[in-house]
Every structure is written in structure tokens, then in C-alpha cells.
N, C-alpha and C positions, 0 to 999 in steps of 0.2 A: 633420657636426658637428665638423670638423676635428681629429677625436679628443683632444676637452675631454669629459671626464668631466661628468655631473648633478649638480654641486656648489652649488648655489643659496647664495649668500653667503660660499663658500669660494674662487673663483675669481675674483682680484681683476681682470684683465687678461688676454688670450690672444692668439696671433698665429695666421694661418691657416694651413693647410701651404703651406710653400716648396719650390719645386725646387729642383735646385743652381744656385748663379750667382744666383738670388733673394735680395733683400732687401727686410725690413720696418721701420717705425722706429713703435715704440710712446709713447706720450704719455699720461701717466696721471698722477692726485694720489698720490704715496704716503699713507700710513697716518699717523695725528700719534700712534698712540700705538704705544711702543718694544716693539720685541722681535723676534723672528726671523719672517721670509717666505719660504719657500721656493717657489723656484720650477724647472720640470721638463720635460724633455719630454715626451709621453703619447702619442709614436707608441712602436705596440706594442715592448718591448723596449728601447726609447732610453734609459730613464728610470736605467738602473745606471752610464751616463756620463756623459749629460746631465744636468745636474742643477746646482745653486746654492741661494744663502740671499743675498735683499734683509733686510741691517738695519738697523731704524732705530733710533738711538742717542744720547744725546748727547756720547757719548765716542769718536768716530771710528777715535782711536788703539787701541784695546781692541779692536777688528774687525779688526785687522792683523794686532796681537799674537797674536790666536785662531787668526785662519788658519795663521797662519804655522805656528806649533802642530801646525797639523793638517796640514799637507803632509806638517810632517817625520814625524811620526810614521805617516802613509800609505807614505811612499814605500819602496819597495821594487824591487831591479834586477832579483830573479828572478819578480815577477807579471809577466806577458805583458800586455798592451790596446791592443787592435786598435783606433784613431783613425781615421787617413785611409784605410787602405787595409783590407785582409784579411791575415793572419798564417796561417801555412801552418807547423805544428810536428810533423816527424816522431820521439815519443820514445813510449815504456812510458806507458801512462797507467792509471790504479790500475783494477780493472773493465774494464780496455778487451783489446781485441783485440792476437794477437803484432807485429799489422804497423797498426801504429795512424797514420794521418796527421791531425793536428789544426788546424782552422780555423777561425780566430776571424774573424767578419763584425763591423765598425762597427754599433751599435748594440745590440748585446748576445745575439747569436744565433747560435751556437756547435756544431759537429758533431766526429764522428771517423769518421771514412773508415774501413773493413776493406778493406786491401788486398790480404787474402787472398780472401775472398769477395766483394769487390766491391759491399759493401753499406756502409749508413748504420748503423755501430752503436747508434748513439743520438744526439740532441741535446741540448744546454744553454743556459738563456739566464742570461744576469748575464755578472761577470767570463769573463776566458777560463781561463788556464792558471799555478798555481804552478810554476814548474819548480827553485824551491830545492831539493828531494830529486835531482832530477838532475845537478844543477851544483854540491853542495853550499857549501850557507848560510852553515853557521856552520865554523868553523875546521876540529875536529873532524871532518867531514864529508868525505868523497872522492867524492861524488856515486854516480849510479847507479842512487838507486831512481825512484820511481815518479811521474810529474808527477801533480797534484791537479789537477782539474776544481772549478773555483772558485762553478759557479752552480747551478743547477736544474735536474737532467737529464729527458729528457721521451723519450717511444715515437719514432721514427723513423718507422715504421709499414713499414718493411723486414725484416719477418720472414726473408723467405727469399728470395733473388733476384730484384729485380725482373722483370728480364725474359726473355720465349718469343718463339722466333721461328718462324712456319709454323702452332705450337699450343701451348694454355697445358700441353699433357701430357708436352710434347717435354723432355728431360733438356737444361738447357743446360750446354755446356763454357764458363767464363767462362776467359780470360787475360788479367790485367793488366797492362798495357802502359804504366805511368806517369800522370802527370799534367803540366798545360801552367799555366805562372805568365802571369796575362793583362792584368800591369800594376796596374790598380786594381781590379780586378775580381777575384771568385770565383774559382780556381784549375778548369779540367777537365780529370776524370780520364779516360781512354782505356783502354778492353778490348774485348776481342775475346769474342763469344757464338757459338759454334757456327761459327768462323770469319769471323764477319760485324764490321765493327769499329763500336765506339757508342762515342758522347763522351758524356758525363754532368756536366752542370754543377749544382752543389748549390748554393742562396741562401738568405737570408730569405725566407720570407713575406711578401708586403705590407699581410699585416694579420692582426692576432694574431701569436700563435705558432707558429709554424710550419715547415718547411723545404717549398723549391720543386725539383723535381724535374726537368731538361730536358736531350732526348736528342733528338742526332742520329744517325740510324740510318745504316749504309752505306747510299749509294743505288742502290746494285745491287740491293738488297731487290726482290722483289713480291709476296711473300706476308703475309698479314697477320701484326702483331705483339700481344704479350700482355704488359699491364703489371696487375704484383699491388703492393697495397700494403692493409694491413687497416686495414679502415673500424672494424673493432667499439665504438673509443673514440675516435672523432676526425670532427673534420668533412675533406672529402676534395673537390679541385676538379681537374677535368682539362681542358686546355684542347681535344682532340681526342675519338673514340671512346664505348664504351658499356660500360658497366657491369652485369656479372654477379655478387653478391657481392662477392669481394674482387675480381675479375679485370676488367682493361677491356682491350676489343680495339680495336685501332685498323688501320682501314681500311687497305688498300696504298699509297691516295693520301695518305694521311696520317704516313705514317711515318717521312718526311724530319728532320720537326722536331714535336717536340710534349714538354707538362709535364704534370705531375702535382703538388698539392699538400698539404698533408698538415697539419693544423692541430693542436695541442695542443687536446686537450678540457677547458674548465673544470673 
């Protein structure tokens, strides 16, 4: 359905999904009678940057005047929004974790890293990050406090440590060991579990809401791995292994490379 909503008479026009480097060239009648068309993207999450108004008018000039309006009054140096690439913000964020690392994905879907515990505090989708309280705004202001999380925050579904290794009972020692900037891509983060070293790349979902979970394990491993993530209020996809509850084990052949997904529940 190329994710166009059931809008029978509401949906004037739509393009299909494009890859990157794709183009499409639309050709339609506009509307003869005036007033505002908006129109959006409706892959999940896109739709809080993507986004526009076709109008039609007989006063051209008047749609200038408005916009222009409306920039200015948007614009702002200290909102974060993550365009072409990912935005990667290590500050205090209100709610969040002492060792908080913050990354905004294109498209509107948003996490904070616990650097201390090596888990996904939470996610958000919309805007990414205020950072006027840290950098302060207004004159007055010496910066300092707390960056705002600007969208909709949602479960992670990382209660407690992802991952076991050998068995899901074993205590794991995590040691974080940084993260790696990978150009245009998702930033991964590096720790050590019980001496074993695992990359952890965090994404969007490619459908819905969601974060994508993907670890490369050391390949010394041979013993099976345990990944936890709570199912109770979310749909859950893993591309490897089997599911007990919250726990999925994944085979020793399997442990090189493998994801977990983790969908926000309507």
C-alpha cells in the first residue's frame, strides 16, 4: 500500500516508496477551489519533517508573505533536526540517564543511550532535542540545565541488559568502551560483556515505531547467546533464534551478527 493511509476522497495524489538516488515526477489537476492542501510523508515517523501545504490562491503574493512568517517565527539555533545524516548529542537530558548520549535518526525517531548501563533508556519520535537550557537562550541564562526531548517518548523494551552470554542466569559484567561515528549512518556503540567485546547498532524500525537492535558478537564466542527485551506491550521481530518469554537464544552459529526489533504498541 505504499504506506498511503484508507483515505477515500482525502488523498488527492501519491508517489510510491522511493529508494535513495530514486525519482518520481507526479502530474495531476489541482483543485479550482482555493484554500490550503497539505501534503506529507506517511512512512512511519517522516511525517514531523516531511511535510508541506499546496495552495491555491488567487493571490500568489499572500503565500510568500505567510511562509515567510512562518520560518521566522520557527526558527530557532538551539532545536537540534537531524536532516541528512544522524545527530549524536552527549548532554543531561530532563528524565534521562547521568551518562546520557542522544541520537536523532532522519525521519523522526529518536533514542538516549545509558552509557553507564549500556542500555536504551527510552525512545522518542517527532522533533529531536531543545538544547537552549544548556547553551542558554536568552541573555539572562548561563546554560547548564537540562536539554528537552522535544517528541513522544515510547518503552525501549530494554528493561535490563540486553544481553547473556553461555546462559540467560549468568550475571553479566558490561564495560563500555565508547562509540564509533559511521559517516551517514547510526553511530555504534562498543562494550565488553563478561569480557567478550559486542558492537551494538541502534536504528529506526522500518516500519512503524520502533527501534532496531543489531549485534555483532566477538567471534571467539561458541557458546550460545541470550538476548532479553520485554515483549508485554509491543510487537517484537528478531531476525535469528527462539523465543522463551522475554528471552530469545540464539544458536552459536548464529551469534556473529543478528537484530532484534522492538515496535511501539498502538
Amino acid at each position: 500500500k505504499e504506506f498511503v493511509p484508507e483515505m477515500e476522497g482525502t488523498v488527492l495524489v501519491h508517489s510510491r516508496v522511493l529508494s535513495p538516488g530514486e525519482k518520481q515526477t507526479l502530474k495531476f489537476q489541482a483543485p479550482e477551489a482555493t484554500g490550503n492542501y497539505p501534503y506529507v510523508c506517511t512512512l512511519p515517523g517522516h511525517a514531523f519533517s516531511m511535510k508541506g501545504v499546496m495552495v491555491v490562491t488567487d493571490d500568489p503574493s499572500s503565500v510568500v508573505a505567510s511562509l515567510t512568517e512562518t520560518n521566522e517565527k520557527s526558527n530557532d539555533d538551539f532545536v537540534l533536526h537531524p536532516h541528512h545524516k544522524p545527530i549524536v548529542k552527549r548532554a543531561f537530558v530532563k528524565d534521562g540517564p547521568p551518562r546520557s548520549v542522544n541520537v536523532g535518526i532522519p525521519g523522526g525517531i529518536n533514542f538516549c543511550f545509558d552509557a553507564e548501563s549500556c542500555i536504551v533508556a527510552f525512545g522518542w519520535f517527532g522533533p529531536f532535542l531543545d538544547i537552549g537550557p544548556d547553551w542558554g537562550r536568552n541573555v539572562s541564562q548561563r546554560g547548564g540545565g537540562l536539554v528537552q526531548v522535544l517528541g513522544e517518548r515510547f518503552e525501549s523494551g530494554q528493561s535490563i541488559f540486553p544481553i547473556r552470554i553461555g546462559g540467560k542466569h549468568i550475571t553479566p559484567q558490561v564495560s563500555f568502551k565508547g562509540y564509533r561515528l559511521n559517516g551517514m549512518e547510526v553511530p555504534t556503540f562498543e562494550f565488553t560483556v563478561n569480557g567478550a567485546w559486542v558492537k551494538e547498532t541502534i536504528s529506526a524500525a522500518d516500519k512503524g515505531i520502533g527501534l532496531t537492535y543489531s549485534f555483532q558478537m566477538d567471534p571467539g564466542l561458541v557458546t550460545p547467546v541470550y538476548g532479553y527485551l520485554d515483549r508485554s506491550n509491543s510487537n517484537v521481530e528478531a531476525s535469528h533464534g527462539t523465543w522463551t518469554g522475554n528471552w530469545l537464544m540464539i544458536a552459536p552459529e548464529d551469534i556473529a551478527s543478528f537484530s532484534i526489533t522492538h515496535y511501539r504498541q498502538p
